[in-house]
N, C-alpha and C positions, 0 to 999 in steps of 0.2 A: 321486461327490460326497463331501463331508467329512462326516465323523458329528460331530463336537466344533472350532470352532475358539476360542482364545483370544486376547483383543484386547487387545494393546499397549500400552493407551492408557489416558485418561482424556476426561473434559468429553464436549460436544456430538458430536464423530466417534466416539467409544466408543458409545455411544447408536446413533448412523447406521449402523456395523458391526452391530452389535446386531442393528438391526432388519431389516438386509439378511440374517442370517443366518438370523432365523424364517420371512421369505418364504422362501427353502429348505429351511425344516426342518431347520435346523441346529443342534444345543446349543452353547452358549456359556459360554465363560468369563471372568469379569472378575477384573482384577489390580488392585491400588490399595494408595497408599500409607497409613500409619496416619491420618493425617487425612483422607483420601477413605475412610474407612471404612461413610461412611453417604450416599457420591455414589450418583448416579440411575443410573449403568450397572452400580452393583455389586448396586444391589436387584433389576434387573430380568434380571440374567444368569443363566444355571441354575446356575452354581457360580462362587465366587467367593477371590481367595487375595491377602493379604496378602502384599506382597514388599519392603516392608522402611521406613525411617522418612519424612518430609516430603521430600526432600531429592533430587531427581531424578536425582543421580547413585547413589544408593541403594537405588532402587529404581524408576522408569522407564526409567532409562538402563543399569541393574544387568542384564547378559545373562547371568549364572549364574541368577538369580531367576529370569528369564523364563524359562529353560529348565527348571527346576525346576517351577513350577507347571505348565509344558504336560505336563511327562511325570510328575507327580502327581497330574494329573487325567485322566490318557490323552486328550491333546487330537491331533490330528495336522495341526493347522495352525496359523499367528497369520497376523494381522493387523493393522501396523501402526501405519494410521494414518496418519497427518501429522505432522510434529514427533518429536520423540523420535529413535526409533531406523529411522523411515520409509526414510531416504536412506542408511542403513550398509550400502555392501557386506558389511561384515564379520561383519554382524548375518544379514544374510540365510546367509553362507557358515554360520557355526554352526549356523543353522535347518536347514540342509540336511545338513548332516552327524550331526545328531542323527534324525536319520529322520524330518523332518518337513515340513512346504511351506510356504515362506514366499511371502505372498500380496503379492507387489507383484514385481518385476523377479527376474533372474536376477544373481548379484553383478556377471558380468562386462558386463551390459548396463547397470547400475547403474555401472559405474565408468566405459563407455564414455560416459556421457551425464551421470552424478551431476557426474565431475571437469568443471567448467566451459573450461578448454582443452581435456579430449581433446573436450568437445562442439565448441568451436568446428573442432578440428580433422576432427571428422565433419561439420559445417555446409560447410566447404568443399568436403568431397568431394563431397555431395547438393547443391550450388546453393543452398545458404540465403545470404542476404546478411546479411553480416557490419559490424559499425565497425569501424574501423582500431584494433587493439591488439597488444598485447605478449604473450610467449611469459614466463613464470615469473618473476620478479623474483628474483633474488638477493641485492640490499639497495638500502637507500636511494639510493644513487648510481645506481644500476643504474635504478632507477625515475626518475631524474631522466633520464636520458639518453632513455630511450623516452619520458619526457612530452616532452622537446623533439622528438623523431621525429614525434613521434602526433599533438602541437600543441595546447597548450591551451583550453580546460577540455578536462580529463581525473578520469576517476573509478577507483579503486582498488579492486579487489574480493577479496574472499578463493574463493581457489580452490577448497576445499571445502565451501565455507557458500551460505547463502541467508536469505530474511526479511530482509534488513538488516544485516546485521551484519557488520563486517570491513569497508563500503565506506565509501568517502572521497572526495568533490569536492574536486579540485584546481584552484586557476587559475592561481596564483604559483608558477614555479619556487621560493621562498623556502619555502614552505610545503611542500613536497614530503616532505620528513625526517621534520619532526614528523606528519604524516598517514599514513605508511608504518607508524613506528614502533607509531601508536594501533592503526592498523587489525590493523598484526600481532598486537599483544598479546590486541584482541578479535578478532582469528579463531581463536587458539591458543586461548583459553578456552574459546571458545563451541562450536569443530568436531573442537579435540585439532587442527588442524593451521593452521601461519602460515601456508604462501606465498600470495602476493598477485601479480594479475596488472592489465593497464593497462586500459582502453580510454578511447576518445573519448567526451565528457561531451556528449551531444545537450540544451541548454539547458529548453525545452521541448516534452519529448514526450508524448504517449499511450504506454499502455501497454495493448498485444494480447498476447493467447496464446489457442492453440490446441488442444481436447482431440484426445486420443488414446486409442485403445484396441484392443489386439491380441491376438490369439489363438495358440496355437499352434503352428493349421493354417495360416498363412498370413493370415489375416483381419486387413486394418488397415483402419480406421475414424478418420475427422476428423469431429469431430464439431463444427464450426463454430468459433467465435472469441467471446471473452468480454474486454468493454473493463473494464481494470483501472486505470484511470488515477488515479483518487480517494482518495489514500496520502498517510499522514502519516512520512518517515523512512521509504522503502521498506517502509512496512508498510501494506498494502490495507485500506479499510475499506467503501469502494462497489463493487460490481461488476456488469456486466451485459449481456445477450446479445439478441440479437446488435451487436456494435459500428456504430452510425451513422457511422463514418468509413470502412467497408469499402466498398467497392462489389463486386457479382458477378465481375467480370473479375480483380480481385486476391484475391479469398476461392479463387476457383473452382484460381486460379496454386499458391497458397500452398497447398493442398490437395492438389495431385500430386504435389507438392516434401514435402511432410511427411510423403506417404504412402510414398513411393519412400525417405525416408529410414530410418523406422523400418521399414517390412518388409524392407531389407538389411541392416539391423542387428540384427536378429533381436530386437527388441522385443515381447514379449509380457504386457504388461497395459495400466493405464491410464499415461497421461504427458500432461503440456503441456508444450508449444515458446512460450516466452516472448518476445517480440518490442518492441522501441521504434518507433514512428512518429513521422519526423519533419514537420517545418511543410507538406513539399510531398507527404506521403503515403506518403513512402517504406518499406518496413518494414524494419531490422534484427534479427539473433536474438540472443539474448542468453542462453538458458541452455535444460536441457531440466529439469523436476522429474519426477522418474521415482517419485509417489506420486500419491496422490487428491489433490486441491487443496480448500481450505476453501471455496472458491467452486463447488465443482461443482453445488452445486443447480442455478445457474440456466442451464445446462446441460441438465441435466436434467429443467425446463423448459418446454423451445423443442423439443427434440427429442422428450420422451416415454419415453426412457430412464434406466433404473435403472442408475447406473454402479457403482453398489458392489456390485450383484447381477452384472452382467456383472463384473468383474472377479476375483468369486469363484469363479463358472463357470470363466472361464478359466484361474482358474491352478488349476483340478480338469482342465482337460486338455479341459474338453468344446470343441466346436466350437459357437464364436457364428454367429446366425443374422439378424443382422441386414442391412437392406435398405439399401446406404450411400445413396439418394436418398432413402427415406424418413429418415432420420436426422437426416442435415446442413443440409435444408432447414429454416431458423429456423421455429416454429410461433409468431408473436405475439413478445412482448418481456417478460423477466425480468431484475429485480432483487434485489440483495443489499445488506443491513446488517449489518455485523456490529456484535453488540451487546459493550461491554465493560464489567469495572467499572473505571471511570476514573475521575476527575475532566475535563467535557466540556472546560473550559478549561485547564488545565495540564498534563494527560493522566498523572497521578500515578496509578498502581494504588488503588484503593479498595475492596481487600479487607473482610469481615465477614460479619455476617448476614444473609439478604434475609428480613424483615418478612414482604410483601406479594409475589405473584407471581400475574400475569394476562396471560399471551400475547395474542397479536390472534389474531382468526378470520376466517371470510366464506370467500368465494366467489376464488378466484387467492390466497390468503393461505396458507405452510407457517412452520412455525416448528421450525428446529435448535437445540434445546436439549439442555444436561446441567445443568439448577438447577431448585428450586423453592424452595417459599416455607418460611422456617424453617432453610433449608441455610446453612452460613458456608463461604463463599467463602475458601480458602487464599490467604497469602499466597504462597505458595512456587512456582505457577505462573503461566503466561500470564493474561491479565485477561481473553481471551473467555469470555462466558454463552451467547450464543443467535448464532444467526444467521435476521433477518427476511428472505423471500424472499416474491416477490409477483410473479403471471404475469397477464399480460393480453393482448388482442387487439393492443395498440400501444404504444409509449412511452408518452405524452402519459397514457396512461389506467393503466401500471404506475407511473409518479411519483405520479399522484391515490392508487391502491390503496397506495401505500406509504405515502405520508404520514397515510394514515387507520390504515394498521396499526402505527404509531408514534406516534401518540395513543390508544389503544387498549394498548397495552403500560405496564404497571402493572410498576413492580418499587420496593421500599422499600425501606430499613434500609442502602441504599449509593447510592453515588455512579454515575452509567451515561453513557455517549457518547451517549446515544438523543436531548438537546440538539442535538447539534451532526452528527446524521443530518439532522437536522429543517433545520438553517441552511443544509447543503451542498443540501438536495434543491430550496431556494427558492432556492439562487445563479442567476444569471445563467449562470455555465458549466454547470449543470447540466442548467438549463433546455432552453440552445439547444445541450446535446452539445458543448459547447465545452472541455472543462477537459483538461486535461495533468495531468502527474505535481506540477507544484508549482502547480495549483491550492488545495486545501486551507492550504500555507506564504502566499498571498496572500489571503485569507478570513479567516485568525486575524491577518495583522498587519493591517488594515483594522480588525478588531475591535478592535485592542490601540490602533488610531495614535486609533480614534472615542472610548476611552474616558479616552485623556488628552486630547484637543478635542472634548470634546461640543460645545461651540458651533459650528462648524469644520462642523457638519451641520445647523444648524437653523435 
């Protein structure tokens, strides 16, 4: 096992690493930029090293720094994370070659699965069911010709990225040019790399993925299916396990099919197989993220397993021991919020000070945090705080425990989503497990169409 690892990161998953590392006895190290100087994972780490100013090219994204503090502080692993430098082949190759282990994929199973064509082109070899798309785009025109193949709506996505960004709904060949060019320019920024690939734009769908976790001795592990449907702008804010649109017969398919892929690919940590469902149930795959996912609590959950503890095991080499029928069978139903500082309605970043900070508690209530009360919130990264998680013996009763642990969550001195958790948990899609990916885009224009015709409702 590792004597010292150092994490990556910052916010709430820094923390989550953190604490997975004391359950094994592990020392830690935290890194942070000049304004995260006095974050909640740099106080609670055993050593802690500044790597350079606000600017996350500067110092999260800075892989001299990171490698510098790990062998300043004789660390002989990192970790990660999510974001950042989670998904860099390249990141991981340096970790490796400076004598040390990087905890999340191997580079070339990372490239095999990270680059979103070579994944599909592994989807087809293992039976994943694929949409009809395009092989690399070479320019505009080029993208025009495969939307008319592929048939519109069609969506754009960049081929090294993920969260959002790079992708583009098309419907109008007209429009084709101008949405190529956008998307390129934010995927060159945002991943260091443009090309841009096609696929078919499924109108409204669900959105599934499924965990993963391997070892490696051979041990792969699905570890059920987690409904992500509840995104604003490809970006998740509800999640939760096990998905009410699966039934046993397609969880049980999808599950031989995922495992048969990643144990021939020589996959050895955690991953999700991301999936669209369309109107008649069908599932497509759509990418594989070869990191821990922000959602894995609930996950972790229904099964009972520590996946940041397993994933650190494994990439110390040990051999997992887990039971895959005890595992995969859902235990109950869990939920996820993720808490931001936003504005709940126009969804602007509302970075500052938090005044006031009081988490929820009780009985099935966890709370993923990196904030307390007194902390100022940087502008300079992502807007997640916390993430509410809430387990229960059945849906019907993880909706009631969540909504009590969202009135129960006190945070001041900024603006927080925790409004408009509260709006989505009383919709109507939520309710009856009805909602899709542009649920949430139909909830805020209903709000927007009620407050230029309030009368129009009364």
């Amino acid at each position: 096992m590792f004597r010292k690892v150092l994490i990556a990161n910052r916010g709430e998953i820094a923390m989550r690493v953190l604490r997975a590392c004391r359950e094994l006895n592990i020392r830690t190290v935290a890194v942070h930029s000049d304004v995260d100087a006095l974050a909640l994972h740099v106080r609670f780490a055993d050593e802690a090293v500044c790597i350079g100013p606000a600017p996350a090219a500067k110092s999260y994204l800075h892989i001299p720094a990171l490698i510098a503090a790990a062998e300043i502080t004789g660390s002989d692993a990192i970790h990660p994370g999510y974001g950042f430098l989670s998904e860099s082949a390249a990141f991981a190759e340096v970790v490796q070659k400076c004598g040390l282990t990087f905890i999340g994929p191997t580079p070339s199973a990372m490239l095999t699965w990270g680059d979103k064509l070579t994944a599909r082109e592994a989807a087809v070899r293992f039976g994943l069911p694929l949409l009809p798309g395009s092989e690399a785009l070479t320019s505009a025109e080029h993208a025009a010709a495969e939307a008319k193949r592929i048939g519109f709506p069609v969506i754009l996505k960049a081929r090294g990225g993920g969260g959002g960004r790079g992708m583009r709904v098309v419907k109008r060949i007209e429009d084709i040019q101008r949405a190529y060019e956008a998307a390129t320019a934010e995927a060159a920024s945002a991943f260091g790399n443009p090309e841009m690939y096609l696929e078919h734009f499924v109108e409204n769908p669900r959105h599934i993925e499924f965990q993963v976790l391997a070892d490696q001795h051979g041990g792969v592990w699905v570890l059920g299916e987690r409904e992500c449907s509840l995104q604003r702008r490809h970006q998740k804010l509800i999640e939760e396990s096990p998905c009410v649109a699966m039934n046993d017969e397609i969880r049980s398919k999808m599950i031989e099919v995922i495992r048969r892929a990643v144990l021939e690919t020589g996959y050895t940590t955690l991953g999700t197989l991301e999936f669209l469902m369309d109107e008649t149930g069908a599932l497509y795959f759509m990418e594989m993220n070869t990191r821990v996912q922000v959602e894995h609590p609930v996950t972790e959950m229904v099964t009972g397993v520590d996946l940041v503890v397993q994933q650190i095991r494994a990439a110390a080499g040990e051999r997992l021991d887990l039971a895959t029928k005890e595992v995969w069978q859902p235990r109950g139903h869990a939920i996820e919020c993720r808490i931001a500082a936003e504005d709940p309605e126009t969804f602007i970043p509302w970075p500052g000070t938090i005044s006031e900070y009081h988490p929820p508690g009780g009985a099935g209530v966890r709370v993923d945090s990196g904030v307390y009360g007194g902390w100022k919130v940087p502008s300079a990264y992502d807007s997640l705080l916390a993430k509410v998680i809430v387990h229960a013996p059945d849906r019907d009763t993880a909706l009631q425990r969540m909504r009590g642990a969202l009135d129960e969550f006190i945070i001041t001195g900024i603006r927080t989503n925790i409004p408009l958790h509260k709006i989505l948990l009383d919709s109507e899609e939520m309710r009856s497990a009805k909602m899709t990916t542009r649920t949430i885009e139909h909830i805020m224009a209903e709000r927007r169409s009620h407050r230029r015709h309030p009368s129009d409702t009364e």
